[in-house]
C-alpha positions as CSV (number, residue, x, y, z in Angstrom):
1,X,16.1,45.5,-7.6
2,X,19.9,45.0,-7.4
3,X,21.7,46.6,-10.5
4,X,24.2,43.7,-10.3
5,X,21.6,41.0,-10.3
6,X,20.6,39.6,-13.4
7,X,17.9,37.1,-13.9
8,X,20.1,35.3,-17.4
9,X,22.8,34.8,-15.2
10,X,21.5,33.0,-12.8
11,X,22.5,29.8,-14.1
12,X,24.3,26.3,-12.8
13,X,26.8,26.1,-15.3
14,X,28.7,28.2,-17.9
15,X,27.4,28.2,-21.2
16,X,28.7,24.8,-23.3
17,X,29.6,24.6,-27.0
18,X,29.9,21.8,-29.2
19,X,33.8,22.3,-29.2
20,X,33.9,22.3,-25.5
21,X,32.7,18.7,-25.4
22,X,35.1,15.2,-25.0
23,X,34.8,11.7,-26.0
24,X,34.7,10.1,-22.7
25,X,32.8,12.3,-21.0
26,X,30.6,10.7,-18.9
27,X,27.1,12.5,-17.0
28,X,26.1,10.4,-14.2
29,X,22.5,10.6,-13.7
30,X,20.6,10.3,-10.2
31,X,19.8,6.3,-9.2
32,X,16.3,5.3,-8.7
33,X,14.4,2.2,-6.7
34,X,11.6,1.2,-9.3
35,X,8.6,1.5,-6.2
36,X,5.0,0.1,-6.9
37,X,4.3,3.5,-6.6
38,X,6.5,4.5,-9.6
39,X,5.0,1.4,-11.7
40,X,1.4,3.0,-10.9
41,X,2.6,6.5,-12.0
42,X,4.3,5.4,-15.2
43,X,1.1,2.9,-16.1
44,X,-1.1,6.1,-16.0
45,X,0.7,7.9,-18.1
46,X,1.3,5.2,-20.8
47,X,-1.7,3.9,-21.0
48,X,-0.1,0.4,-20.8
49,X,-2.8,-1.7,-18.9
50,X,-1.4,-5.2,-19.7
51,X,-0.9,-7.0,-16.4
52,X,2.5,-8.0,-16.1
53,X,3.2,-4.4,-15.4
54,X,0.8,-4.1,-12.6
55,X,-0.6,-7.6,-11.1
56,X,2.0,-9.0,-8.9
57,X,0.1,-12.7,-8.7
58,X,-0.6,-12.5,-12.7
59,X,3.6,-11.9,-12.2
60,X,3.8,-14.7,-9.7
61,X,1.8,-17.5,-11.9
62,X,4.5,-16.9,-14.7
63,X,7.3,-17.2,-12.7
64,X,8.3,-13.6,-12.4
65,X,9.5,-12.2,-8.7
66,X,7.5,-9.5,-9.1
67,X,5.7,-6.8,-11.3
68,X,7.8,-6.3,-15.0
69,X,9.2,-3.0,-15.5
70,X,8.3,-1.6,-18.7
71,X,11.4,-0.8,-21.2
72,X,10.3,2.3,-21.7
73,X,10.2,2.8,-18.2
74,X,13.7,1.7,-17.9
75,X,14.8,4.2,-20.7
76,X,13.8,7.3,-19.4
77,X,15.7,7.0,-16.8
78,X,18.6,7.9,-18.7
79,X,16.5,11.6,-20.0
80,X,19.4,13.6,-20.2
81,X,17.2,16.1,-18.3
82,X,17.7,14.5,-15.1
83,X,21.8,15.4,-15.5
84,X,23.8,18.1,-15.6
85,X,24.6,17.8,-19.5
86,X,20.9,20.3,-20.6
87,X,22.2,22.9,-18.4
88,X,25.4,22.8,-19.8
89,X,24.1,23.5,-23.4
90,X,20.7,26.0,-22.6
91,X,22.7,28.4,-25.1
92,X,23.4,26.0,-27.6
93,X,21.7,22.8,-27.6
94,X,19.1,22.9,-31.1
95,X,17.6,19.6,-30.9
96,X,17.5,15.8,-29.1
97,X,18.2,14.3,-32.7
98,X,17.0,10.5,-32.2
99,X,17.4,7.6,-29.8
100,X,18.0,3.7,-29.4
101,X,18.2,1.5,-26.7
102,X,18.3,-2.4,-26.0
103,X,16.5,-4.1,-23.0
104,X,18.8,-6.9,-21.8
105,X,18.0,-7.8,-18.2
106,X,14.2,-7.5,-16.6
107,X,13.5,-5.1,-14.3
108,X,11.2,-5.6,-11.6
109,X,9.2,-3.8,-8.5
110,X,12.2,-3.1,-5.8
111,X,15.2,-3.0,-8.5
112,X,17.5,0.1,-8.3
113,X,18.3,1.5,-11.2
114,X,22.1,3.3,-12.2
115,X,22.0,5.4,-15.1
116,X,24.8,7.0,-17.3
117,X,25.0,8.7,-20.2
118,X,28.6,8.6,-21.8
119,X,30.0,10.9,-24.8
120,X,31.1,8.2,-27.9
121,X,31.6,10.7,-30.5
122,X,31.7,14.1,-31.8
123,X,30.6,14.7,-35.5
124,X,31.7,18.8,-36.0
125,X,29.5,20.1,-39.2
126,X,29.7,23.8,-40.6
127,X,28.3,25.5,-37.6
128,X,26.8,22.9,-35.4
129,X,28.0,19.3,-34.1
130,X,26.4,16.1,-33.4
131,X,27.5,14.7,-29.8
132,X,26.6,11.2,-30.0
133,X,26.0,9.3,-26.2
134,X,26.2,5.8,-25.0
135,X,23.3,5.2,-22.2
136,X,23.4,2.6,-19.9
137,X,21.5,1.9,-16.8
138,X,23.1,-0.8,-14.1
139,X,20.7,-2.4,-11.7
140,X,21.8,-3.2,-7.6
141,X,23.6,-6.5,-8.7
142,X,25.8,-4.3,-11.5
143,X,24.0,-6.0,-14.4
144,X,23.6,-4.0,-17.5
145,X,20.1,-4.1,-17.9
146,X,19.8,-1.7,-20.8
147,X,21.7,0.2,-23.0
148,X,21.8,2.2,-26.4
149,X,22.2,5.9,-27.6
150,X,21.5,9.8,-27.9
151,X,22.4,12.1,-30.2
152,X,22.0,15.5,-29.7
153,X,22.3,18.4,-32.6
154,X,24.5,21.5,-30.8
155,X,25.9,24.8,-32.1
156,X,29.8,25.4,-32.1
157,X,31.3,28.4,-30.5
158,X,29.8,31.6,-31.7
């Protein structure tokens, strides 16, 4: 073992604090093609068997181009986790305080999805902070298919 090396440093940012943050701030999280595949995965784990998320004639007979995204399936993909922002706060963050979000365009089978999480507002308490987020998630023809917030509970400088 290398004296130098230690395990609690090995990290891929420096430590954040609730003071450290900006309105404005924005965390660009990674883009995503919604794949049948991804429908299939997410239908498992939801438990959601209606058939507008997974019969593509069902779809069809209704008009739709294609299977219907579900909106929770559009929302997480703006988890914070996917971003850089949770490793910028593993010393500090306390808790994911609450969420909203609006579904305003459908998704479908094929879409691409461009998620964002933006820094609205900083509420400083005693000790801790609330940094409150604007997410927003673009499809492949730049419409704003969804958006809403985060708020997140994190310590201030020690």
């Amino acid at each position: 073992m290398t004296a130098s090396f230690d395990p609690a440093n090995h990290r891929r940012h420096e430590s954040r604090w609730f003071d450290d943050f900006r309105v404005g701030e924005k965390f660009v999280l990674p883009s995503r093609t919604m794949t049948d595949a991804l429908f299939l995965a997410f239908q498992s784990a939801s438990g959601d068997n209606h058939p507008v998320h997974y019969d593509v004639e069902y779809c069809h007979r209704r008009g739709m181009p294609h299977m219907l995204a579900h909106g929770y399936q559009v929302l997480i993909q703006t988890a914070a986790g996917a971003g850089e922002f949770p490793f910028m706060v593993e010393d500090s963050l306390i808790a994911f305080l609450d969420q909203s979000s609006r579904f305003l365009v459908p998704v479908y089978s094929g879409d691409t999805l461009y998620p964002s999480l933006e820094i609205v507002e900083l509420l400083p308490k005693r000790t801790t902070g609330v940094i409150s987020m604007k997410s927003t998630v673009y499809n492949q023809k730049a419409d704003l298919v969804m958006d809403g917030t985060q708020r997140y509970l994190v310590r201030k400088r020690p």
